[in-house]
C-alpha positions in Angstrom: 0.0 0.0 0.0 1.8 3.7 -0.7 2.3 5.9 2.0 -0.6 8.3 0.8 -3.0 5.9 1.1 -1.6 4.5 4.6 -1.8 8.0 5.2 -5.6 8.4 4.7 -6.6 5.1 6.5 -4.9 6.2 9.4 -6.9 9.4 9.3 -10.4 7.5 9.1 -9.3 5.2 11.6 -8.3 8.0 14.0 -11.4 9.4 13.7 -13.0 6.3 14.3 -11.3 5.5 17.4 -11.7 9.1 18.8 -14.9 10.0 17.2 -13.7 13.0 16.4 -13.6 15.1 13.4 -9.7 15.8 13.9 -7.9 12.9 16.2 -5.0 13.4 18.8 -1.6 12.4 18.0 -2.1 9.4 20.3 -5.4 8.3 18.1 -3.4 8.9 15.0 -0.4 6.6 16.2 -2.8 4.0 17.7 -4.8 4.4 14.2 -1.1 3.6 12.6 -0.4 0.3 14.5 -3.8 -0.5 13.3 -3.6 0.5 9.6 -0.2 -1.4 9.4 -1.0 -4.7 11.5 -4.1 -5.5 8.4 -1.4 -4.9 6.3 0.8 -7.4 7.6 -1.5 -9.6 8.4 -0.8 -10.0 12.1 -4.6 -8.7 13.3 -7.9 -10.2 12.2 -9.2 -10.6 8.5 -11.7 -8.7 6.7 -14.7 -11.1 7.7 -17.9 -11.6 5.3 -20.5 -9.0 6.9 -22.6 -12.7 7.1 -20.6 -13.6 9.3 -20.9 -10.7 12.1 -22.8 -10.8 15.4 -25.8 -9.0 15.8 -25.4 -5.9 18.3 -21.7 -5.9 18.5 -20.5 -2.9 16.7 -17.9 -3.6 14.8 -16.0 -1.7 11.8 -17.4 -2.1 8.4 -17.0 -1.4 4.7 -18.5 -1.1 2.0 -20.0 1.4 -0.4 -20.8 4.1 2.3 -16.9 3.6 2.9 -15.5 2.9 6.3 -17.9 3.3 9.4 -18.1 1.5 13.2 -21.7 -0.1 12.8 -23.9 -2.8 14.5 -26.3 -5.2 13.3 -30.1 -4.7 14.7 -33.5 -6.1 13.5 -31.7 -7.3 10.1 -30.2 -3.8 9.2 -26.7 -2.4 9.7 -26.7 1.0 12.1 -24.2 3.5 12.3 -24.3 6.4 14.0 -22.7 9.8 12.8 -23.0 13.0 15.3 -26.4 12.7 16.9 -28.0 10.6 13.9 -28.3 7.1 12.9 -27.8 5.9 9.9 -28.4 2.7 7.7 -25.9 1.4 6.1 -24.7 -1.6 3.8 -21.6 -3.0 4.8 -20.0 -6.3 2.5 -17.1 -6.9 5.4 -16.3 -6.2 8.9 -13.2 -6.4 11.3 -13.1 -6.4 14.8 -12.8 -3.1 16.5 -9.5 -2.0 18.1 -8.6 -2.4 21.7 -9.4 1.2 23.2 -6.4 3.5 23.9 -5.4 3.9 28.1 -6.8 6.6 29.3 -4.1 8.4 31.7 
């Protein structure tokens, strides 16, 4: 994968972790160890979205990109800001340990 596009998954996975629209330095270097264990294979798989458990939000992809979502009464929820949204995930991945808090 080039460095650009290492460079963007970090950002949406910072933003992920933090929920926030511009991450920490921490998020961003936890988003990094992320981003670079899929790459190497050490973490989890892509799983089918089939495959997920219902409830447990988890991160997904598909064509609304990258979001954390759940599974509830048959449809895939995300929630941005104050909203929820459906959306249509094809895989998912477990969800990062969360960062210490000091």
């Amino acid at each position: 994968m080039s460095e650009m596009r290492v460079a963007m998954q970090v950002e949406k996975v910072a933003k992920i972790i933090s929920g926030a629209p511009f991450p920490s330095k921490q998020s961003l270097a936890k988003a990094r160890k992320v981003v670079e264990s899929l790459e190497l294979g050490s973490a989890p798989q892509w799983q089918p979205i089939e495959t997920a458990e219902s409830a447990t939000p988890v991160l997904t992809i598909g064509p609304d990109g990258v979001k954390v979502a759940y599974r509830y009464d048959g449809r895939w929820l995300s929630e941005i800001g104050d909203e929820l949204w459906v959306v249509e995930p094809t895989h998912w991945h477990p969800l990062p340990a969360a960062p210490e808090v000091p």
